[in-house]
N, C-alpha and C positions, 0 to 999 in steps of 0.2 A: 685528414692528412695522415699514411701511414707509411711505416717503413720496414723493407723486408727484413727479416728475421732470419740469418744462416740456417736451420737446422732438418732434422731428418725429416720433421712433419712440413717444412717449406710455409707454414704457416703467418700470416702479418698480424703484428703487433700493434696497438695502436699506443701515440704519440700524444695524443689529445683527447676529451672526454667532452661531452655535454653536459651541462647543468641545466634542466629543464623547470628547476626555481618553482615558482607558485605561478602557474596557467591560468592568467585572469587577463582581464580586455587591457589595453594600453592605461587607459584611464584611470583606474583599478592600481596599477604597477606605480602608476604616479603618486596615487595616494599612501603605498604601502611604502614605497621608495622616501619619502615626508616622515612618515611614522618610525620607521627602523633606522632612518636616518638623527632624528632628534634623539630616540632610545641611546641609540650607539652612543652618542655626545653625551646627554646627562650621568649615561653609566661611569661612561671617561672622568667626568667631572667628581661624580659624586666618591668616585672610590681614591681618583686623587688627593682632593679636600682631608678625606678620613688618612689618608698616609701622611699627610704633612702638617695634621693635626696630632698623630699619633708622635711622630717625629718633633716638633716641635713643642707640644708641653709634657713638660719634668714627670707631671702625676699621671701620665698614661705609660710611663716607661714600664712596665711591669708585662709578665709573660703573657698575659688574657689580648696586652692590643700588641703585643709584638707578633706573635699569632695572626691577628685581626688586621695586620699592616701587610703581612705575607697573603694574605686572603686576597685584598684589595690590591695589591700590585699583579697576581694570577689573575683574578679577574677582567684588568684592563687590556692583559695579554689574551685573556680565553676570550674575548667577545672582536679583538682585531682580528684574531684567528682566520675570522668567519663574516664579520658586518663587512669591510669595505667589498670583495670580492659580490658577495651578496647586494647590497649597494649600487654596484656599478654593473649587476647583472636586469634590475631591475631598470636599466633606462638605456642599454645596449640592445641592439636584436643577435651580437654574437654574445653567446653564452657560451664559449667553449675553454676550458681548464687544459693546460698543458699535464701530461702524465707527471712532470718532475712537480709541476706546483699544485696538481692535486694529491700528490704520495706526501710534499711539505707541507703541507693544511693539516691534511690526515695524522701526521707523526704530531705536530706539534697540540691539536687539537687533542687529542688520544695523551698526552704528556700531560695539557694543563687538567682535566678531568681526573685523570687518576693521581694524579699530585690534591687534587682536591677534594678527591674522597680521604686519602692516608691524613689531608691537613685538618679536615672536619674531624677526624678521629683523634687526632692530638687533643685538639680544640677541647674533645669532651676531657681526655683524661685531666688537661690541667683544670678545667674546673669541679673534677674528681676530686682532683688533690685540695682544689683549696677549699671546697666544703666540706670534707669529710678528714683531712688533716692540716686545718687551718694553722697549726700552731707547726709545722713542719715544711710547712710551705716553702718558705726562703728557703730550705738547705734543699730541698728534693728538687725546685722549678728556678736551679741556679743557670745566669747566661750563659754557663756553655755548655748545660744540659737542653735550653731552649734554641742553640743554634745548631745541635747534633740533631736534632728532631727537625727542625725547617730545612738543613740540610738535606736529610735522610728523606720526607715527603718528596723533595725534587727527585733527587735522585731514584729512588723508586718507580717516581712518574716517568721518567729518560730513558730507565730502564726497559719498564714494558712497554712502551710506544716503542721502542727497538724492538722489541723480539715480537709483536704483534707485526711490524713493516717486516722483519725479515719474510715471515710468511705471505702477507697478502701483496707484498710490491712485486714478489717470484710468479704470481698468477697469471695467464694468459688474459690479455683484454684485448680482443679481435676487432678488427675494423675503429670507428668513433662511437664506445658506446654511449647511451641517452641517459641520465639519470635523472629518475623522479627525485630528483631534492635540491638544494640549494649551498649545498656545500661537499665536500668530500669525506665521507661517513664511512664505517666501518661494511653496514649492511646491505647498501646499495652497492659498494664493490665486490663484494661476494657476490651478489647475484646477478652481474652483469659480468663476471666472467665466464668462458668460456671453455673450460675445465671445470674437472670436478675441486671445487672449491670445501671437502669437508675436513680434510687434513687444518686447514686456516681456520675452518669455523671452531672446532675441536680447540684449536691451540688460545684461538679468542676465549671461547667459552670458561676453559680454565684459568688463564688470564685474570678475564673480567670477576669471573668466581673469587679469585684469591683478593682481587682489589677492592671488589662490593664488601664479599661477606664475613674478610676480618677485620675492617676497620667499622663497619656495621657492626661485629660483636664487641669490639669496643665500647663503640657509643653506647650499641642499647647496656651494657654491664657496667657503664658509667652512670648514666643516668637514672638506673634502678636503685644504686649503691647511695647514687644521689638522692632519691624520692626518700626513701627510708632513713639515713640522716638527715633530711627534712622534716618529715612527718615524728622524727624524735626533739626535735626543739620543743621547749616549752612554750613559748611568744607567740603567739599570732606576727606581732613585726619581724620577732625573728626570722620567722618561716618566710613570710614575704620579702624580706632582704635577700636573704640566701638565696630564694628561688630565680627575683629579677637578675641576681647574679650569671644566671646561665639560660635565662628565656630567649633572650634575642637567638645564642646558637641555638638552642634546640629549635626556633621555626626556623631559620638558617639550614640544618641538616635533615628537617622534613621535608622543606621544599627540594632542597637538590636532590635526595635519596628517592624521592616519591617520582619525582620526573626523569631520572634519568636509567631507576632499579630495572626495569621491563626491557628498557631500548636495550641494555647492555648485558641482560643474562641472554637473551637470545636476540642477537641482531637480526639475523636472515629470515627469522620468522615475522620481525616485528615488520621487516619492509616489506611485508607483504601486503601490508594495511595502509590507505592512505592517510589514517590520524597520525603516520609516523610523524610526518612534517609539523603536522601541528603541535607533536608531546615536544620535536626538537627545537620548537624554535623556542617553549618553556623554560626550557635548561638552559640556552644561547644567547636568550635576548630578555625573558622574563625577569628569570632569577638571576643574576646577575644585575640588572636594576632595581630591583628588588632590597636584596642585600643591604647595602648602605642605607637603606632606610628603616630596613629593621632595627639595624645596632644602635642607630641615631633614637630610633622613637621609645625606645627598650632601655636606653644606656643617657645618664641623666651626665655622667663626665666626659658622654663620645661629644653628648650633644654642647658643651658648655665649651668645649676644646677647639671644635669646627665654629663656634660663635667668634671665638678668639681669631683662630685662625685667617676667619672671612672678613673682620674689619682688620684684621692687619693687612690683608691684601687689597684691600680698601682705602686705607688712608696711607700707603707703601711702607717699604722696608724703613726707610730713614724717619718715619715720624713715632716710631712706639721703641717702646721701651727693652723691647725680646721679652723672650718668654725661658726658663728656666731648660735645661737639657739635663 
């Protein structure tokens, strides 16, 4: 379905997109439609439980799960982005994306990702602070130092998902182009326009540059800062408290950094590869279920919190006692 387009070239625009998804037999789509459908739900589940555990007791009020609460509410949002459309593409034979709800995927998806690189990067500095200035902690990672920080990750993220859409939504996209992938990605719409699309890749490229690799030298200049006030403890316990202190993030920001570092320093190159679908669906659907079970199996107060939380919602609101705020 297209529609003409006034201008000097007389050229048509197109209105609608193809999601050509994962090309497997019906049977195959049933299976995988079962699978990412239960994912999607446990992910929902598991990150909600950790927010109204975090919310709910007294002794997680502190900057490390209020952090950890803002993680797990992006999360629920980054994988809606993407599963129901994905979902209802898997047991449709139309797979076709309007241009406004594939540019709205796109902007929001492109928002929750770089809001969760800036957020993993917080993440490290406060556990910078609190190992390596334990005794200054309270005054430096005060509530409205820790609400200018989750503030500033969105907005940063709003920010260049705006100026990443101004450039690739202005691209010609001719006739109903076909994408090989399952959602509306940066790198498949670069290469299915119809123009020269390096003005946009350019503007991504830097973008993506300034999102990866300063809150990457964050992290790694935290966590060095970190090793070495670890490795100065005297205690064998010592050292093992401090560190479980900040293990769960660090597998946390190896997995996201590691899946998604390639796809985003150069998009247009990486679609050129079919393992693209496979690294994205790492970042979209893995690691994000993933996630809450890390902090859970790593973190002895997430896990003691979510105990509470799950028989309170268990034997309902009127039969317990609350819990401290």
């Amino acid at each position: 379905m297209i529609i003409k387009v006034p201008d000097a070239d007389n050229f048509t625009a197109t209105t609608q997109f193809i999601l050509l998804g994962f090309l497997t037999r019906p049977a195959f789509q049933l299976l995988l439609f079962s699978v990412f459908l239960v994912t999607y739900l446990l992910t929902l589940v598991e990150n909600l439980l950790i927010i109204l555990a975090i919310h709910s007791d007294g002794q997680l009020h502190k900057p490390m799960y209020f952090f950890l609460s803002h993680l797990s509410f992006l999360e629920m949002w980054y994988v809606t982005v993407i599963s129901p459309k994905m979902l209802v593409n898997f047991l449709s034979k139309d797979k076709s994306i309007s241009f406004n709800g594939c540019m709205t995927q796109l902007y929001f998806f492109v928002t929750f990702v770089c809001t969760e690189y800036i957020l993993l990067a917080v993440m490290a500095f406060d556990r910078y602070v609190a190992i390596c200035n334990p005794l200054r902690y309270p005054v430096i990672m005060t509530n409205q130092l820790c609400g200018i920080l989750a503030g500033g990750c969105w907005f940063c993220g709003l920010m260049t998902a705006m100026i990443k859409m101004v450039f690739i939504a202005r691209l010609r996209y001719c006739g109903t182009p076909r994408i090989n992938h399952y959602f509306c990605d940066i790198s498949p719409l670069l290469n299915v326009s119809c123009e020269d699309s390096s003005q946009a890749e350019l503007v991504d490229f830097f973008l993506a540059l300034m999102v990866i690799a300063v809150p990457l030298c964050v992290v790694v200049t935290s966590y060095v800062t970190i090793l070495i006030a670890i490795l100065k403890i005297p205690s064998a316990q010592g050292r093992q408290k401090a560190f479980s202190t900040c293990a769960s993030h660090l597998a946390v920001v190896t997995l996201f950094y590691s899946t998604t570092l390639f796809t985003y320093a150069r998009p247009k190159l990486m679609y050129a590869y079919n393992s693209n679908k496979v690294v994205s669906v790492l970042y979209t659907v893995i690691v994000p279920l993933l996630n809450p079970i890390i902090y859970c199996l790593r973190n002895r107060d997430v896990k003691m919190a979510l105990k509470k939380t799950i028989l309170c919602i268990r034997s309902g609101p009127g039969e317990d006692g609350g819990f401290s705020s």
